[in-house]
N, C-alpha and C positions, 0 to 999 in steps of 0.2 A: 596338824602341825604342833598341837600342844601350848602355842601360843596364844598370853591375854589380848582383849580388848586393847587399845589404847585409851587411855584415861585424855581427856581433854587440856590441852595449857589452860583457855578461859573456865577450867571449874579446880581453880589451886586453892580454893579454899579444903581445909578440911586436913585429911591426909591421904588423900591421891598416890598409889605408887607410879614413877616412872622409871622405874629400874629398868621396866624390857622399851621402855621407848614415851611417845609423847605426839598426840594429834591436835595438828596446827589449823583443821579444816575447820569453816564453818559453810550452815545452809545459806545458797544464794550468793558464795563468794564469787569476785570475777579477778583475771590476772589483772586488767586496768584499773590505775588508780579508781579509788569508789568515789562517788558525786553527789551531791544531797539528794538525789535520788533511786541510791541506789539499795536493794533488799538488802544488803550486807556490808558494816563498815572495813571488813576484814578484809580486805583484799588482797593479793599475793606480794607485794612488797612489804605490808604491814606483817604477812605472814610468817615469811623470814625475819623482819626486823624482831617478832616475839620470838623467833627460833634463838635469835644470837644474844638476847638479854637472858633467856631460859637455861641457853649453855653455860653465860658469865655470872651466874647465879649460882648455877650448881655447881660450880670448881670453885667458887668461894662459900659455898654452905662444907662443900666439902670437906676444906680444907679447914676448918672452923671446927666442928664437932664429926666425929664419928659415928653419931647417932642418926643423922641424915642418908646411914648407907644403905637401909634397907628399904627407903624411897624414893634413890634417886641413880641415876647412870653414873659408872665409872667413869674418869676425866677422859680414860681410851677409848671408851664406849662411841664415844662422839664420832672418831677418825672411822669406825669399823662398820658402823650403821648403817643399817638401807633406808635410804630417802626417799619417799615414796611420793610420787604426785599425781594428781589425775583434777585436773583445774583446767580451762578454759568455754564449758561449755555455758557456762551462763554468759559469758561475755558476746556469744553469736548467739545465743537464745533470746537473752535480753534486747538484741539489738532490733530481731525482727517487730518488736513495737514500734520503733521510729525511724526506720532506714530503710532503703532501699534493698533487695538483692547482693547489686552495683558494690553501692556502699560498703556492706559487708564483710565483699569479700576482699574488697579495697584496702577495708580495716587493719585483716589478718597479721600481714607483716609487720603491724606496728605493735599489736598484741605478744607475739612471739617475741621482738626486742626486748619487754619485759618481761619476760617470760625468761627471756637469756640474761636479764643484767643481775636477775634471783638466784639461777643456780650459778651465775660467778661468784655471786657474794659466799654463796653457800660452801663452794670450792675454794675460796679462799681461804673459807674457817677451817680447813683440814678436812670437809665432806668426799671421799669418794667413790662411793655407789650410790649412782641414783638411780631413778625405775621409774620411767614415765608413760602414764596410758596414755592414747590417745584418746579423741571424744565419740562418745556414743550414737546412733544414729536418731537425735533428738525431734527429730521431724515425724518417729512412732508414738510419743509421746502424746497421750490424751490431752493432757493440759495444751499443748501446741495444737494437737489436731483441733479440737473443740474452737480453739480463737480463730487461726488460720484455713483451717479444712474445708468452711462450709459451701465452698465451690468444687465443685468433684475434678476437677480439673487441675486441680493444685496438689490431687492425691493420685500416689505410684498406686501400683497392682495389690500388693499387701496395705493400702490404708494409709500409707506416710508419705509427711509433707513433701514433697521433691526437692523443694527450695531449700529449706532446713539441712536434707541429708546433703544435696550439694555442697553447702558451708562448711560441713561438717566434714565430709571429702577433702576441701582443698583446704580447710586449717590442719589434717589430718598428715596431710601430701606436706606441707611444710614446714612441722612439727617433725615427721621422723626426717627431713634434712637437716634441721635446728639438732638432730639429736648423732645422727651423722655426722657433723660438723664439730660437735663438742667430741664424740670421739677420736677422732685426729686432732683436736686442739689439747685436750687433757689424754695423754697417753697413759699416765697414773692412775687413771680413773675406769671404773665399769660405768658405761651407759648405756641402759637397756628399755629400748622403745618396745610399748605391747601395745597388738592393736587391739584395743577392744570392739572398734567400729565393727568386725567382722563376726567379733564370736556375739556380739548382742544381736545381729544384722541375722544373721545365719538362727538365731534362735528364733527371733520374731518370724524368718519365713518359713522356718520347720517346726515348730512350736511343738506340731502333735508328735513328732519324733519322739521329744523330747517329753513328751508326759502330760503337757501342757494344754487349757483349751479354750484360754484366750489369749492371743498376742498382743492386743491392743488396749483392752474394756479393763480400766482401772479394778481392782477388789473394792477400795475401799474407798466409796466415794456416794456421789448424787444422781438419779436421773436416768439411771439403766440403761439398758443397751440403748444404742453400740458405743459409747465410749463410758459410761455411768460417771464420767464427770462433769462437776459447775461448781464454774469459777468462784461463785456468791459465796461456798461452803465448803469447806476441808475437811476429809476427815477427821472421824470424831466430832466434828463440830453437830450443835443445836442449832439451830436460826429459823427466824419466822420469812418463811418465803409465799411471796404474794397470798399472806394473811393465814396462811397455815402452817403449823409448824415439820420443819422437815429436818431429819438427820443424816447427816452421812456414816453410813456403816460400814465396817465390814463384813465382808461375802463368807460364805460358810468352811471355805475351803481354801485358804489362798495359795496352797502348794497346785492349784489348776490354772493359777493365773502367774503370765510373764509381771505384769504390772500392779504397784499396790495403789497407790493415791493417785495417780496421775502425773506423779513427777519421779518417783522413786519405783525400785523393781522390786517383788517381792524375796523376803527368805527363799525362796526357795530358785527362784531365777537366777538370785548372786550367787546361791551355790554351783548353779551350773556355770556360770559367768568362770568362776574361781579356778572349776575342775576344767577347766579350756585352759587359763591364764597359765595354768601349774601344769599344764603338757608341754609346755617351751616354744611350742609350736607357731605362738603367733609373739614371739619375740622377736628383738634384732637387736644386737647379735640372739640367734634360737640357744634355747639349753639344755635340750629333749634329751642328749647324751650325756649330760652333770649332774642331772635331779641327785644330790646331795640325801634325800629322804625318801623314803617309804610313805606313800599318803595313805592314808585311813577312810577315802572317800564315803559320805555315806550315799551320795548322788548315784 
């Protein structure tokens, strides 16, 4: 598609272009407020609230010199933009540490309120395209399997947590009605629900289809099959484990592997991930008959 990286808001030092756009993600964010305990202070209302000083910034750098135009969005830029979200799975990830099931899925609907009261703020400011994934089947996940997994009983047929993907199911089930609902309420606006659960779901159980020849066993990690992850060590890391020293690396191939570290999918999985997203096919409303471009796949 010819398009940059997005350059990060938190790394403005320097000179950053954000002419074609601007990413508000961080690792380990959740939609609910964050807590002193939690991996990430960013969490989706902070995230917006940096979206709308970043906008009031730039229409006032703007208008100031003209020397700021060939690093930052035009004032229209803002109204025409796609919004892009894909944020709530740390918040049901995170929880299976200290909550029940029960609890969790209890949670859900209070999660998606803020979740809703973000993209009003967001549509207030003039936003109207958004594009929201849903969350991935995070119960395949090494990092999850490895804590949760080590009763066989708690794993489906392909290796993943049951409990996990159910969460993941029904914040899923009530996310594209959150998204449903915003389109009848914003008629001005495009809002388009993708399911990701399905095309990550569908890769992890067809994997070897797909080129692939492990669904589950991290690249890039500790402790080798079947998951080569632990928890004590991330990759890249050095650390002396029970008095020897041990590295996590990575595997010599990882376009063979669904997963990189245990938490993240490899290059070569997101491309497949991408080349589903960009068929239309698992959107709502679908676009399979608007694809506006010609893709270049290399997948």
């Amino acid at each position: 598609m010819d398009l940059p990286f997005l350059n990060a808001y938190l790394d403005s030092i320097g000179v950053p272009s954000f002419r074609k756009g601007c990413n508000f993600a961080t690792a380990g964010s959740t939609i609910l407020p964050a807590t002193a305990t939690s991996v990430s202070p960013f969490s989706f209302g902070i995230q917006v609230a940096q979206f709308l000083r970043f906008k009031a910034r730039v229409i006032e750098l703007i208008a100031k010199s003209k020397k700021f135009e060939k690093y930052l969005p035009k004032e229209e830029y803002f109204d025409e933009a796609l919004y892009m979200f894909d944020i709530g799975q740390n918040d049901l990830a995170g929880a299976f540490y200290s909550k029940s099931l029960d609890q969790i899925l209890a949670s859900i609907p209070t999660i998606l309120v803020e979740f809703e009261n973000g993209i009003k703020k967001l549509y207030d400011q003039g936003a109207r395209n958004f594009w929201i994934h849903n969350t991935g089947p995070f119960g395949c996940l090494p990092q999850n399997v490895a804590r949760f997994g080590t009763d066989p009983s708690k794993l489906d047929e392909l290796g993943c947590l049951s409990a996990q993907n159910q969460a993941a199911k029904l914040f899923n089930i009530q996310l594209h009605a959150l998204c449903i609902k915003l389109q009848a309420q914003y008629v001005d606006a495009n809002v388009t629900f993708v399911d990701i659960f399905n095309i990550k779901f569908n890769l992890i159980a067809n994997y070897s289809r797909y080129g692939f020849e492990q669904p589950i066993m991290a690249c890039c990690g500790y402790g080798g099959p079947p998951l080569n992850y632990d928890s004590r060590i991330s990759c890249g890391q050095t650390k002396i484990l029970n008095g020897t020293s041990a590295t996590a690396k990575g595997c010599s191939d990882s376009t063979e592997y669904v997963n990189w570290d245990g938490i993240h999918y490899t290059e070569a999985a997101n491309q497949y991930v991408s080349s589903q997203i960009l068929t239309g096919k698992y959107s709502d409303p679908p676009f399979a008959e608007k694809m506006p471009f010609l893709l270049k796949l290399k997948f």
